[in-house]
N, C-alpha and C positions, 0 to 999 in steps of 0.2 A: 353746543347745539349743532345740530347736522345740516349742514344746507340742501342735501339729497332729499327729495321730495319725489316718491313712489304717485306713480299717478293711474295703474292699472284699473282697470276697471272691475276687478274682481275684488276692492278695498271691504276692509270690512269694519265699520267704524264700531269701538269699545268705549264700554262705560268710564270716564273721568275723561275724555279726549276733549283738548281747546280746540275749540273753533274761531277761528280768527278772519275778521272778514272788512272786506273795503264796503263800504254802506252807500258812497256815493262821491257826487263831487258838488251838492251843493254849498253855500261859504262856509259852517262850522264844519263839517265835514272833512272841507278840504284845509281849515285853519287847524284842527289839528292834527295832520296829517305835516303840516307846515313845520309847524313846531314838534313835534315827536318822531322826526323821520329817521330813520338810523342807514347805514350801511346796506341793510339787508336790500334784496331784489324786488321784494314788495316792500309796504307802506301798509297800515291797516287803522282805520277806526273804530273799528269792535270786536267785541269778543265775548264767548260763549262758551258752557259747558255741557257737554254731552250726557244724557241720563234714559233710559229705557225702562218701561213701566206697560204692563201687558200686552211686551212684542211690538209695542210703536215706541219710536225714537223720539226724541225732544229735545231743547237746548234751554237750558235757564240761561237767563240773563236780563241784565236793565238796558234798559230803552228810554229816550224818551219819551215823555208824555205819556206812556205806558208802566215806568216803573217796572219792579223785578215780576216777569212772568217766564210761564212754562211754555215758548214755542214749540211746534211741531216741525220736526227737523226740517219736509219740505216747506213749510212757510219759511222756516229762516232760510234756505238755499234761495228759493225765491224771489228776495230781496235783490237788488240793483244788479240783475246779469247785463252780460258784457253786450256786445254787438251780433257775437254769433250765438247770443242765449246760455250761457256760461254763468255758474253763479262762480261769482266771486267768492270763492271763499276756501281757505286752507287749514287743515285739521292737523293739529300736533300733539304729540302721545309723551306724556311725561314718564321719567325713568321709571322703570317696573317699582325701586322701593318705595316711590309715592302711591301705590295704590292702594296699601291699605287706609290711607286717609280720604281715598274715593266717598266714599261712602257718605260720610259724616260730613265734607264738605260741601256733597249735592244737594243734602238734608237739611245744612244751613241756607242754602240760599231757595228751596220749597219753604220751609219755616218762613220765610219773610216777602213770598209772594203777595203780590200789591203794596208792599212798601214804594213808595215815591222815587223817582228818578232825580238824581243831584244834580241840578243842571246848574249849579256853582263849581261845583268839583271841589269839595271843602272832606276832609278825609274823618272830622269826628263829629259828624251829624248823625239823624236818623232817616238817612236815605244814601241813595247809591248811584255811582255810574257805572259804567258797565266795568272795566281793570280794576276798580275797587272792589267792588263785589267778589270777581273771583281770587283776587287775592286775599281776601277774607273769609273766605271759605276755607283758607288751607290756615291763615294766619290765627284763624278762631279756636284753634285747636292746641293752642297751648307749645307751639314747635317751638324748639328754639329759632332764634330770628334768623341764625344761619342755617339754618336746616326749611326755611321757606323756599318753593321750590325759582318764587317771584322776588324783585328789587321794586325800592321803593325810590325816589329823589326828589329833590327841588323840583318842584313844576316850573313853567316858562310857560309865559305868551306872549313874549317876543318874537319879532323877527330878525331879519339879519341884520340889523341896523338897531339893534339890540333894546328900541322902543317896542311897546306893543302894535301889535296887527291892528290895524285899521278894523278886520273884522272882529276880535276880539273886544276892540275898545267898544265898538255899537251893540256886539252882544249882553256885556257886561252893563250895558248904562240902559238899556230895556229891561234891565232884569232889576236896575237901582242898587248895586251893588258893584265893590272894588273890584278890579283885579286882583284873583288871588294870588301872585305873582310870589316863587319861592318858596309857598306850601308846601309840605312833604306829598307826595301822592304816587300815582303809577299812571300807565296809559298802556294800551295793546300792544304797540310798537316795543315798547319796554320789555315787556313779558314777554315777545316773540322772540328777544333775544336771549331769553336765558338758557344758559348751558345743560340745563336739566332738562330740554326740550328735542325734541327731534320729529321733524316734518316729516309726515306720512302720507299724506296727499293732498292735492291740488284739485278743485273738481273744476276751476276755471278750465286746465287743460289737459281731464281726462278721457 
Protein backbone atom coordinates (compact mmCIF):
# COMPACT_ATOMS: atom_id res chain seq x y z
CA UNK A 1 0.00 0.00 0.00
CA UNK A 2 1.30 3.55 -0.59
CA UNK A 3 1.21 5.87 2.07
CA UNK A 4 1.66 8.99 -0.66
CA UNK A 5 -1.77 10.62 -0.72
CA UNK A 6 -2.10 13.05 -3.97
CA UNK A 7 -4.22 15.69 -2.61
CA UNK A 8 -4.48 18.30 -5.82
CA UNK A 9 -7.26 19.77 -6.62
CA UNK A 10 -7.42 18.71 -10.07
CA UNK A 11 -8.21 14.74 -8.66
CA UNK A 12 -10.40 13.02 -10.59
CA UNK A 13 -12.21 10.23 -8.92
CA UNK A 14 -12.77 6.66 -11.08
CA UNK A 15 -15.29 4.02 -11.16
CA UNK A 16 -14.42 1.05 -8.31
CA UNK A 17 -12.48 3.83 -6.06
CA UNK A 18 -12.86 3.10 -1.88
CA UNK A 19 -13.83 5.73 -0.06
CA UNK A 20 -12.83 5.61 3.31
CA UNK A 21 -14.17 7.98 5.88
CA UNK A 22 -14.02 9.05 9.67
CA UNK A 23 -18.10 9.29 10.34
CA UNK A 24 -17.45 10.83 13.60
CA UNK A 25 -16.63 10.66 17.23
CA UNK A 26 -19.62 9.76 18.89
CA UNK A 27 -19.30 6.23 21.44
CA UNK A 28 -19.56 3.39 18.46
CA UNK A 29 -17.85 5.47 16.26
CA UNK A 30 -15.23 6.12 18.18
CA UNK A 31 -15.30 2.14 19.98
CA UNK A 32 -14.57 1.01 16.75
CA UNK A 33 -12.02 3.06 15.85
CA UNK A 34 -10.64 1.79 19.38
CA UNK A 35 -10.58 -1.44 18.58
CA UNK A 36 -9.52 -1.59 14.75
CA UNK A 37 -6.83 0.96 14.85
CA UNK A 38 -3.66 0.11 12.90
CA UNK A 39 -0.42 2.02 12.27
CA UNK A 40 -1.65 3.96 9.67
CA UNK A 41 -1.99 8.17 10.12
CA UNK A 42 -5.61 7.89 9.89
CA UNK A 43 -8.20 5.74 11.63
CA UNK A 44 -11.50 5.17 9.77
CA UNK A 45 -15.23 3.88 10.47
CA UNK A 46 -16.59 3.59 7.07
CA UNK A 47 -16.27 2.87 3.82
CA UNK A 48 -17.71 3.14 0.41
CA UNK A 49 -17.55 2.42 -3.15
CA UNK A 50 -17.56 4.77 -5.93
CA UNK A 51 -20.11 4.15 -9.10
CA UNK A 52 -21.19 6.95 -11.74
CA UNK A 53 -24.53 6.62 -13.52
CA UNK A 54 -25.74 9.56 -15.98
CA UNK A 55 -22.66 11.82 -15.20
CA UNK A 56 -23.54 12.09 -11.38
CA UNK A 57 -21.31 10.33 -8.96
CA UNK A 58 -22.51 8.00 -5.97
CA UNK A 59 -21.09 5.88 -3.34
CA UNK A 60 -22.81 2.54 -2.23
CA UNK A 61 -22.62 1.51 0.83
CA UNK A 62 -24.31 0.33 4.33
CA UNK A 63 -25.27 2.57 6.86
CA UNK A 64 -26.90 2.40 9.80
CA UNK A 65 -30.45 2.43 10.13
CA UNK A 66 -30.43 2.98 6.56
CA UNK A 67 -29.00 -0.25 5.29
CA UNK A 68 -27.29 -0.67 1.79
CA UNK A 69 -28.14 2.54 -0.29
CA UNK A 70 -26.86 4.53 -3.30
CA UNK A 71 -25.53 8.07 -1.77
CA UNK A 72 -24.85 10.95 -3.78
CA UNK A 73 -21.21 11.57 -3.73
CA UNK A 74 -21.74 15.18 -2.18
CA UNK A 75 -24.02 13.75 0.51
CA UNK A 76 -21.47 11.30 1.58
CA UNK A 77 -18.64 14.09 1.52
CA UNK A 78 -20.86 15.93 3.63
CA UNK A 79 -20.96 13.77 6.42
CA UNK A 80 -18.96 14.82 9.76
CA UNK A 81 -16.47 17.80 8.25
CA UNK A 82 -13.70 18.89 10.29
CA UNK A 83 -13.45 22.36 11.84
CA UNK A 84 -12.38 24.20 8.82
CA UNK A 85 -15.25 22.41 6.69
CA UNK A 86 -13.25 19.59 5.38
CA UNK A 87 -14.94 16.18 4.80
CA UNK A 88 -13.26 13.65 6.15
CA UNK A 89 -12.74 11.41 3.89
CA UNK A 90 -9.96 9.62 1.78
CA UNK A 91 -10.27 7.86 -1.58
CA UNK A 92 -8.10 4.80 -2.68
CA UNK A 93 -7.63 3.24 -6.00
CA UNK A 94 -7.10 -0.58 -6.21
CA UNK A 95 -4.38 -1.94 -8.58
CA UNK A 96 -5.35 -1.56 -12.27
CA UNK A 97 -5.83 -5.76 -12.49
CA UNK A 98 -8.84 -5.44 -9.99
CA UNK A 99 -10.81 -3.50 -12.37
CA UNK A 100 -12.15 -5.72 -14.37
CA UNK A 101 -14.09 -7.03 -11.45
CA UNK A 102 -15.40 -3.14 -11.05
CA UNK A 103 -18.28 -3.84 -12.45
CA UNK A 104 -19.87 -6.80 -11.20
CA UNK A 105 -18.92 -5.84 -7.69
CA UNK A 106 -20.97 -2.31 -7.84
CA UNK A 107 -23.79 -4.53 -9.34
CA UNK A 108 -23.71 -6.65 -6.36
CA UNK A 109 -24.13 -4.26 -3.91
CA UNK A 110 -27.14 -2.04 -6.26
CA UNK A 111 -28.68 -5.70 -6.47
CA UNK A 112 -29.27 -5.54 -2.73
CA UNK A 113 -30.21 -1.86 -2.03
CA UNK A 114 -32.48 -1.71 1.05
CA UNK A 115 -31.23 -4.73 2.52
CA UNK A 116 -30.75 -4.04 6.28
CA UNK A 117 -27.77 -2.67 8.02
CA UNK A 118 -25.98 -5.53 10.48
CA UNK A 119 -25.63 -3.86 13.40
CA UNK A 120 -24.29 -7.22 15.15
CA UNK A 121 -21.51 -7.41 12.79
CA UNK A 122 -22.20 -11.21 12.27
CA UNK A 123 -20.58 -12.12 8.77
CA UNK A 124 -23.26 -14.99 7.36
CA UNK A 125 -26.61 -13.23 7.75
CA UNK A 126 -28.92 -11.36 5.48
CA UNK A 127 -27.62 -8.07 6.07
CA UNK A 128 -24.59 -5.85 6.11
CA UNK A 129 -22.16 -3.47 7.46
CA UNK A 130 -20.45 -1.24 5.68
CA UNK A 131 -16.34 -3.50 5.18
CA UNK A 132 -18.55 -6.52 4.84
CA UNK A 133 -20.45 -5.34 2.02
CA UNK A 134 -17.44 -4.22 0.03
CA UNK A 135 -15.61 -6.97 0.69
CA UNK A 136 -18.31 -9.11 -0.71
CA UNK A 137 -18.63 -7.58 -3.63
CA UNK A 138 -15.34 -8.63 -4.76
CA UNK A 139 -15.35 -11.89 -2.61
CA UNK A 140 -18.95 -12.85 -4.64
CA UNK A 141 -17.19 -13.38 -7.48
CA UNK A 142 -15.82 -16.57 -7.23
CA UNK A 143 -11.77 -15.14 -6.61
CA UNK A 144 -9.69 -17.19 -5.30
CA UNK A 145 -9.40 -16.26 -1.62
CA UNK A 146 -5.97 -15.01 -2.28
CA UNK A 147 -6.62 -13.17 -5.03
CA UNK A 148 -9.33 -10.88 -2.82
CA UNK A 149 -8.05 -7.67 -2.98
CA UNK A 150 -9.38 -7.43 1.11
CA UNK A 151 -8.37 -9.70 4.64
CA UNK A 152 -10.54 -11.05 6.79
CA UNK A 153 -9.85 -11.96 10.96
CA UNK A 154 -10.96 -12.49 14.28
CA UNK A 155 -13.05 -9.59 15.33
CA UNK A 156 -12.26 -7.91 18.83
CA UNK A 157 -14.08 -5.70 21.23
CA UNK A 158 -11.81 -5.55 23.52
CA UNK A 159 -9.79 -3.06 24.94
CA UNK A 160 -6.40 -2.92 26.24
CA UNK A 161 -7.02 -4.62 29.10
CA UNK A 162 -8.16 -7.19 26.92
CA UNK A 163 -11.99 -7.16 28.47
CA UNK A 164 -14.58 -5.67 26.32
CA UNK A 165 -15.23 -1.85 26.01
CA UNK A 166 -17.61 -0.59 28.27
CA UNK A 167 -19.19 0.82 25.17
CA UNK A 168 -19.38 -2.22 23.49
CA UNK A 169 -20.74 -4.27 26.42
CA UNK A 170 -23.99 -1.47 26.51
CA UNK A 171 -24.34 -1.67 22.92
CA UNK A 172 -24.46 -5.12 22.62
CA UNK A 173 -26.88 -5.64 25.71
CA UNK A 174 -29.50 -2.89 24.03
CA UNK A 175 -29.54 -4.91 21.18
CA UNK A 176 -29.96 -8.38 23.68
CA UNK A 177 -27.43 -10.09 22.02
CA UNK A 178 -23.53 -11.49 22.89
CA UNK A 179 -20.53 -10.20 22.04
CA UNK A 180 -19.53 -11.39 18.94
CA UNK A 181 -16.06 -11.67 20.09
CA UNK A 182 -13.44 -13.64 17.53
CA UNK A 183 -15.91 -13.90 14.68
CA UNK A 184 -14.29 -14.00 11.42
CA UNK A 185 -15.04 -10.39 9.74
CA UNK A 186 -13.26 -7.17 8.40
CA UNK A 187 -13.55 -3.46 9.29
CA UNK A 188 -12.24 -0.22 7.12
CA UNK A 189 -9.19 0.12 9.12
CA UNK A 190 -8.38 -3.51 7.85
CA UNK A 191 -9.02 -2.85 4.29
CA UNK A 192 -7.14 0.40 4.33
CA UNK A 193 -4.25 -1.64 4.89
CA UNK A 194 -4.16 -3.70 2.10
CA UNK A 195 -1.20 -3.86 -0.08
CA UNK A 196 -3.52 -3.89 -3.17
CA UNK A 197 -4.39 -0.30 -2.25
CA UNK A 198 -2.82 2.99 -2.89
CA UNK A 199 -4.08 6.49 -1.60
CA UNK A 200 -4.96 9.05 -4.04
CA UNK A 201 -6.47 11.65 -2.29
CA UNK A 202 -7.24 13.32 0.74
CA UNK A 203 -10.32 15.87 0.48
CA UNK A 204 -9.85 16.65 4.37
CA UNK A 205 -6.73 18.47 3.14
CA UNK A 206 -7.09 19.39 -0.31
Amino acid sequence: MSCTTKTNNNFQLKEGDILFQNTGTDEIDTAIKDVTATEMAKNYSHVGIATKKNGEWFVVEAIPKKGIQKTSLNDFLDRNKNKANKSQTTVARLDENYQKYFSKAIQYGLDRLGTPYDEIFLWDDNSYYCSELVYKMFSSQNLPKDAIPFLTHPMTFNGKSGKPMPSWIKYYKERKHSIPEGIEGTNPNLMASSPHLTFVHDYEIE
